[in-house]
C-alpha positions as a Python dict, from the first residue, in 0.01 Angstrom:
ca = {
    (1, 'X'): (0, 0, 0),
    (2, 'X'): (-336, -210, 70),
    (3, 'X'): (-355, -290, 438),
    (4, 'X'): (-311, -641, 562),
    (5, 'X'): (-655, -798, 625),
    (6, 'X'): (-656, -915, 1005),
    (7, 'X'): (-719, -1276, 993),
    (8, 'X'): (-948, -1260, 1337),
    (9, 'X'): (-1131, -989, 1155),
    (10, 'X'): (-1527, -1134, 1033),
    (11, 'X'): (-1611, -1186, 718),
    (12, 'X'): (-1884, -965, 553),
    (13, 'X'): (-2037, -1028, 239),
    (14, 'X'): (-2229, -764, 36),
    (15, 'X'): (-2518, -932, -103),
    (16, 'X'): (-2658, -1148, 215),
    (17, 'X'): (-2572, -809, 448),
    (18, 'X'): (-2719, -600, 228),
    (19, 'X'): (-3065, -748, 242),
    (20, 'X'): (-3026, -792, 605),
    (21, 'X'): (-3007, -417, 640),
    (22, 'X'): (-3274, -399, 436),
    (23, 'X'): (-3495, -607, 671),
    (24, 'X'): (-3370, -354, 929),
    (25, 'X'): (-3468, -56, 768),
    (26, 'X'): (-3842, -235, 724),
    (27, 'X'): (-3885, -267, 1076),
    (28, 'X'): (-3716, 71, 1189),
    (29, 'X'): (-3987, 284, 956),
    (30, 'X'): (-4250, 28, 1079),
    (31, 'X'): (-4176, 137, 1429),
    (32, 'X'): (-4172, 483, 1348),
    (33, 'X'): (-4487, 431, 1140),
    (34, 'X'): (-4620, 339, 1463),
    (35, 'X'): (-4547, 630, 1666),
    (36, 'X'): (-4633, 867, 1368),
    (37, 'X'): (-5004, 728, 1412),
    (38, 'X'): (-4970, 848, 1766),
    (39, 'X'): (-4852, 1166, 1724),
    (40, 'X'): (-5105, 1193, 1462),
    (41, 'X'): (-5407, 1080, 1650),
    (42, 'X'): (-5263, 1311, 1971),
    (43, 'X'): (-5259, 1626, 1726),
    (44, 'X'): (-5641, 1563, 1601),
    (45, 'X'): (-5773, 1515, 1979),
    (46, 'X'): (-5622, 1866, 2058),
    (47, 'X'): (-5782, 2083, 1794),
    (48, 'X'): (-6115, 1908, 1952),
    (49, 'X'): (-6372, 2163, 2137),
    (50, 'X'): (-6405, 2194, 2532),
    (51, 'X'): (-6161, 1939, 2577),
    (52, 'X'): (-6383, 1647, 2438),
    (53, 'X'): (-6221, 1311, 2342),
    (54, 'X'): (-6219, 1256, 1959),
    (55, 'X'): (-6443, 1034, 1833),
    (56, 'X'): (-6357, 648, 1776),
    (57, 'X'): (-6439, 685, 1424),
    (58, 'X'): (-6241, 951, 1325),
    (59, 'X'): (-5939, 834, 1532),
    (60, 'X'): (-5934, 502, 1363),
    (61, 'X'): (-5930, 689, 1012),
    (62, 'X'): (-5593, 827, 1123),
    (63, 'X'): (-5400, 553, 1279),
    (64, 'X'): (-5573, 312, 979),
    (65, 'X'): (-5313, 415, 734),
    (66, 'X'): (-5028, 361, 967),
    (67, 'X'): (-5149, 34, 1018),
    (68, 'X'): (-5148, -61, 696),
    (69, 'X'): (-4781, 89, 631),
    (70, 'X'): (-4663, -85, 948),
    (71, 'X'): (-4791, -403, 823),
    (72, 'X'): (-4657, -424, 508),
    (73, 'X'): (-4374, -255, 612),
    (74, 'X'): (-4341, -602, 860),
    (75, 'X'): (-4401, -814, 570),
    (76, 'X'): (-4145, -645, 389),
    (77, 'X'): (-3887, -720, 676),
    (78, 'X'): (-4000, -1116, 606),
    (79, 'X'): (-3918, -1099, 247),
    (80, 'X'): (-3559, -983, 333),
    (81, 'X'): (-3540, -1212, 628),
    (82, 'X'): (-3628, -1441, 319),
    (83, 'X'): (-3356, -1315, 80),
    (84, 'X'): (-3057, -1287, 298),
    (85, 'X'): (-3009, -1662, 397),
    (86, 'X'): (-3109, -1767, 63),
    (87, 'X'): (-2843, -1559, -104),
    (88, 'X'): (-2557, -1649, 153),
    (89, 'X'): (-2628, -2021, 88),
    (90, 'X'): (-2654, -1943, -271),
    (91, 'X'): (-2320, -1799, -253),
    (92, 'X'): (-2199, -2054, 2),
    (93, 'X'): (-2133, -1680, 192),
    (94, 'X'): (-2298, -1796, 577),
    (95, 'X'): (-2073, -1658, 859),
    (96, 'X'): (-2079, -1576, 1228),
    (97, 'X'): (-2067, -1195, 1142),
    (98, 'X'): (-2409, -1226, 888),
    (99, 'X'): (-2596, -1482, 1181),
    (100, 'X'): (-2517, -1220, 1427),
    (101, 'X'): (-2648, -914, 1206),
    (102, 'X'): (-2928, -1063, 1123),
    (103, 'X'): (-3036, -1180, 1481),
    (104, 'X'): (-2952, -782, 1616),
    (105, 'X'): (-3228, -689, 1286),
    (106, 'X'): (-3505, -955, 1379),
    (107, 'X'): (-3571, -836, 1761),
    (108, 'X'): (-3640, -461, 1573),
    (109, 'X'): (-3817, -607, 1267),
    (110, 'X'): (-4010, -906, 1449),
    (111, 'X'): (-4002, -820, 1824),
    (112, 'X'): (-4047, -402, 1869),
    (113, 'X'): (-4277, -409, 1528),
    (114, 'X'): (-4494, -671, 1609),
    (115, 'X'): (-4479, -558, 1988),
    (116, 'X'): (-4581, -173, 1945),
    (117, 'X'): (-4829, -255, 1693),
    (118, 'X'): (-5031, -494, 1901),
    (119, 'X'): (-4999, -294, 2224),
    (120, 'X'): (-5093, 29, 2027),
    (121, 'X'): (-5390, -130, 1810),
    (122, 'X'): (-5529, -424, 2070),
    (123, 'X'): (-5403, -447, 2415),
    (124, 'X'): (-5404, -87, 2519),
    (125, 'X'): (-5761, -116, 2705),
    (126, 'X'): (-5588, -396, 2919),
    (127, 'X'): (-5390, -139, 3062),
    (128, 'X'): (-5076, -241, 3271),
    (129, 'X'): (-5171, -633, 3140),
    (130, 'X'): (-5117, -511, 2807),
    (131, 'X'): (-4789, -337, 2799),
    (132, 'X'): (-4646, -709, 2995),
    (133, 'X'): (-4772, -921, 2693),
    (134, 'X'): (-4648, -754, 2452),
    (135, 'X'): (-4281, -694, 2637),
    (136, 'X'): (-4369, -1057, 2732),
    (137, 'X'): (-4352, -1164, 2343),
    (138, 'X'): (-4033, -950, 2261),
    (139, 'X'): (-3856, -1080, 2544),
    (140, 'X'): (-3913, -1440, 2448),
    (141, 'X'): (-3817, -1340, 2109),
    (142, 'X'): (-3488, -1186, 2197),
    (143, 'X'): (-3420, -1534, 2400),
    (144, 'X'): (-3519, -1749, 2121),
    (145, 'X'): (-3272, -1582, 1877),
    (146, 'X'): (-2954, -1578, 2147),
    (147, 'X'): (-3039, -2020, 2202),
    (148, 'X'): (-3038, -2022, 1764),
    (149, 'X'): (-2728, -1797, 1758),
    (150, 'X'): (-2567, -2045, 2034),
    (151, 'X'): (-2693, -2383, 1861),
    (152, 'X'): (-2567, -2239, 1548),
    (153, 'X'): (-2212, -2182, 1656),
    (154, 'X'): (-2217, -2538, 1797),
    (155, 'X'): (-2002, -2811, 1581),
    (156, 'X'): (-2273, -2976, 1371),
    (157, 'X'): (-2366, -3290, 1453),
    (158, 'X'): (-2347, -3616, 1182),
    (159, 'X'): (-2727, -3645, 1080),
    (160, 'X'): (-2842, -3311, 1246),
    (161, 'X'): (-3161, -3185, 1163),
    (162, 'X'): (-3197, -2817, 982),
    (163, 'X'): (-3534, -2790, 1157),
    (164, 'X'): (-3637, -2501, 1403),
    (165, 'X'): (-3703, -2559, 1795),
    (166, 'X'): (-3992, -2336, 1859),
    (167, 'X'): (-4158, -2129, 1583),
    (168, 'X'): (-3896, -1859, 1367),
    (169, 'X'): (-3974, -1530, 1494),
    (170, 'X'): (-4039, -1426, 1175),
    (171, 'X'): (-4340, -1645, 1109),
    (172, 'X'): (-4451, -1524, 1497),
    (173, 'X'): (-4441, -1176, 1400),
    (174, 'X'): (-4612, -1235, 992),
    (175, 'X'): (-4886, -1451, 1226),
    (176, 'X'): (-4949, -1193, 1545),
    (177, 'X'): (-4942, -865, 1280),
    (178, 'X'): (-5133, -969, 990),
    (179, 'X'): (-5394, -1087, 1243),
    (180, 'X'): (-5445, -735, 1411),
    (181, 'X'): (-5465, -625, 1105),
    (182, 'X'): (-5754, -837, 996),
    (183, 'X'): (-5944, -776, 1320),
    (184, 'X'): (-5946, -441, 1321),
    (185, 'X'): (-6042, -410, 922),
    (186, 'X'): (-6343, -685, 1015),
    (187, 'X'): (-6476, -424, 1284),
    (188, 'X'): (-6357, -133, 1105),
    (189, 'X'): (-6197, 15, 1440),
    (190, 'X'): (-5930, -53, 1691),
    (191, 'X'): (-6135, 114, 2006),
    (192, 'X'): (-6458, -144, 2053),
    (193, 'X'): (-6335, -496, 1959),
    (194, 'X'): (-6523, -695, 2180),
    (195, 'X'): (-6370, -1007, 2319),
    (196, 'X'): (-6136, -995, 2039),
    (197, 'X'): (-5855, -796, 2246),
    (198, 'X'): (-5885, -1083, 2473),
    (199, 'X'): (-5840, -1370, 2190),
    (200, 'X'): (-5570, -1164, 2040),
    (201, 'X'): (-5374, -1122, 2381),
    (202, 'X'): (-5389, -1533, 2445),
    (203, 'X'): (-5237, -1540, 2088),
    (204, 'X'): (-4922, -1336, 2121),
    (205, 'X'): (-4891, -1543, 2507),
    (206, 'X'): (-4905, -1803, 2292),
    (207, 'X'): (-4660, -1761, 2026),
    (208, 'X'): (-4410, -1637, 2289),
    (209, 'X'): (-4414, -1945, 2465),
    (210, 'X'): (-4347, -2111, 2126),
    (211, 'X'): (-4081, -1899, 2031),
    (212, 'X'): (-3895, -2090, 2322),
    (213, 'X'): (-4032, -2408, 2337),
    (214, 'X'): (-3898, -2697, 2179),
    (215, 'X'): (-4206, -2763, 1949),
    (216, 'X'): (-3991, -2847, 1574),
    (217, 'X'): (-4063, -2651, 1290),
    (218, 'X'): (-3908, -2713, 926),
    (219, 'X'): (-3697, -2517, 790),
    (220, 'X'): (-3719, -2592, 432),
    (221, 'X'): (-3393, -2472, 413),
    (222, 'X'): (-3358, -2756, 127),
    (223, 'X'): (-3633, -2578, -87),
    (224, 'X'): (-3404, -2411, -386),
    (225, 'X'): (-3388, -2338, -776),
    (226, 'X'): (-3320, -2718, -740),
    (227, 'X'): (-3601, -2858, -534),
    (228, 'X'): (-3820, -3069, -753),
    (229, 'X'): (-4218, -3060, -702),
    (230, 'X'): (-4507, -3208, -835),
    (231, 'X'): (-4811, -3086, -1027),
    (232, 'X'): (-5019, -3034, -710),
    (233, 'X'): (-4773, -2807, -534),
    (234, 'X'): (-4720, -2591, -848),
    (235, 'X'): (-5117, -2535, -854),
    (236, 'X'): (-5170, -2449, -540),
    (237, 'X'): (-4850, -2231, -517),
    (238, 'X'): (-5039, -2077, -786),
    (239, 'X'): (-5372, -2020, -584),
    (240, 'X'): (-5212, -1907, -319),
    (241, 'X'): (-5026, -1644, -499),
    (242, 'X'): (-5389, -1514, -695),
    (243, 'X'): (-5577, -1525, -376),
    (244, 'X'): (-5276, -1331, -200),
    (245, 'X'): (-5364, -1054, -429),
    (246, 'X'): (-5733, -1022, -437),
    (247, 'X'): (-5773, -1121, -64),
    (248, 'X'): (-5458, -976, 71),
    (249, 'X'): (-5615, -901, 436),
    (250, 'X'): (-5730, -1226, 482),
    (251, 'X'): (-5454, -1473, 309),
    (252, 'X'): (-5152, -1384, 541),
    (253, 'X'): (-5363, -1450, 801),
    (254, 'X'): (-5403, -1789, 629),
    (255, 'X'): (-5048, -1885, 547),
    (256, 'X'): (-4901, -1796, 869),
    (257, 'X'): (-5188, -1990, 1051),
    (258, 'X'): (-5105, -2286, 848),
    (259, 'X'): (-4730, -2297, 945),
    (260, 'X'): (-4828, -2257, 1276),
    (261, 'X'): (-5105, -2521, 1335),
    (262, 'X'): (-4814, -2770, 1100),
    (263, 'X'): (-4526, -2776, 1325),
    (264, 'X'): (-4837, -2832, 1665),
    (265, 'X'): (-4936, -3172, 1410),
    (266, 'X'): (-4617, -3252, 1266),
    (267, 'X'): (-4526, -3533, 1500),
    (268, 'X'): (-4827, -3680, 1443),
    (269, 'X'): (-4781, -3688, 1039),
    (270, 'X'): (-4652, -3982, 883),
    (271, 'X'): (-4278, -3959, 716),
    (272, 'X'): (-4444, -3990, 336),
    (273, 'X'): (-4677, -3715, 436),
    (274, 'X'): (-4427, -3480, 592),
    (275, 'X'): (-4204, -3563, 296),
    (276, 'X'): (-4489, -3446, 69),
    (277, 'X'): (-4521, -3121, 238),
    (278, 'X'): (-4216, -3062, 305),
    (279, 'X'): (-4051, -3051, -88),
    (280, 'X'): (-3683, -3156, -75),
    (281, 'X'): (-3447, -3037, -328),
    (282, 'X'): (-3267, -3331, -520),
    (283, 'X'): (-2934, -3350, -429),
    (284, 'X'): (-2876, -3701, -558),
    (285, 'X'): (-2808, -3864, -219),
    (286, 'X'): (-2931, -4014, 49),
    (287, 'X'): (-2738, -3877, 369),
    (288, 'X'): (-2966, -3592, 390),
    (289, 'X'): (-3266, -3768, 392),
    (290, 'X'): (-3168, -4014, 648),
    (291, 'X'): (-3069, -3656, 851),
    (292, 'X'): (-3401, -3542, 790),
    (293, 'X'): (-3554, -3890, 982),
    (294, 'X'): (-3316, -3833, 1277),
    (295, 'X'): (-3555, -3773, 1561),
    (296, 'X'): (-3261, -3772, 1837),
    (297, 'X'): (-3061, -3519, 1617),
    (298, 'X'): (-2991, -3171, 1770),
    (299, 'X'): (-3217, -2901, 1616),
    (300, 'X'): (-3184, -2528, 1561),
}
């Protein structure tokens, strides 16, 4: 006899959960890509001579690789972060149980990634400094998640807004960790980068104080097998999508910037120009797009 579902009990779906866990897994073996480098580079400096450190070269050629894996390993964790609420939409499947999963799998995808990575690859010759910026960044990323999480489970509002207050940690962690990465390939080490370690520590201050400030980002939640564009869109989707591929340390770098530096000028955009950029899907009405115009509208 099948037992009787408990009616307090949360709803899980397969497909939506299923890529969440996925964009778990991505930023578990990131992390542990991480520390792998470590024990790596730690193994190599004891098979060194008379004690002697081992040379910034050579210890860059180790941890390189586990760079790279972290990284993409990160930008895998965005493509499921990616999937997840487009699929439970889809499917009409959102609930409290998936919002909650997927918040618990951001802070180890997007916080303790990004976090380690930076600390390990930049900061680490600030010491003391170094290790608060980065716990700085996750902590404001744990507390920008928890306000979504509690906006979310608000009643919605008539003509509420689907955009973001303070940048998606997602986008913080793409933008911080595809940076490093750039850096470091540029000076082809991660021991002697100048004034760089300095430039890259103001950045992660500064996304964490976005994370939790009330600067609006969209969410182009809208965007969908639907959403109509125009000619000019579809080309330089296209660009974007070649150069991706034959620049692919420099264009995520790019995009991430450029999502970034939008939602610090949005306000200042007119509402054809932010309509432009920001492709609607057509969903025959007009409710919507007055919500979208709602200035005074709570935001997620």
């Amino acid at each position: 006899m099948a037992r009787q579902r408990d009616p307090d009990e949360p709803k899980i779906y397969f497909l939506p959960n299923l890529m969440t866990a996925g964009n778990l897994a991505c930023g578990f073996f990131a992390v542990l890509m991480i520390l792998k480098g470590l024990i790596e580079v730690q193994v190599e400096a004891q098979k060194m001579p008379n004690g002697l450190p081992l040379p910034a070269k050579e210890y860059f050629e180790i941890s390189r690789q586990y760079y790279e894996y972290a990284i993409l390993l990160i930008f895998g964790s965005c493509l499921f972060d990616l999937l997840d609420g487009r699929l439970a939409r889809l499917g009409g499947h959102e609930s409290p149980f998936g919002r909650e999963f997927d918040s618990l799998a951001d802070i180890v995808s997007f916080g303790m990634a990004p976090a380690m990575l930076v600390s390990k690859a930049v900061l680490f010759p600030l010491g003391d400094v170094g290790w608060g910026i980065a716990f700085g960044y996750l902590l404001c990323g744990a507390m920008r998640l928890a306000r979504f999480n509690c906006l979310a489970a608000l009643p919605k509002k008539p003509g509420a807004s689907n955009d973001f207050r303070g940048i998606p940690i997602p986008m913080a962690a793409g933008f911080i960790a595809s940076l490093t990465f750039l850096i470091i390939q540029i000076y082809d080490n991660d021991r002697e980068l100048g004034p760089w370690k300095y430039a890259l520590a103001g950045a992660m201050l500064g996304l964490s104080w976005l994370m939790i400030s009330d600067v609006r980002y969209p969410s182009f939640k809208k965007v969908g097998w639907r959403t109509r564009g125009t000619l000019g869109a579809l080309v330089i989707a296209a660009l974007i999508l070649v150069l991706a591929v034959k620049f692919h340390y420099i264009t995520p770098v790019v995009v991430f910037s450029s999502y970034l530096i939008y939602g610090l000028i949005r306000p200042w955009l007119s509402q054809a120009w932010r309509k432009e950029i920001e492709v609607e899907a057509d969903t025959g009405t007009d409710a919507e797009s007055d919500a979208e115009n709602d200035s005074d509208a709570s935001n997620l």
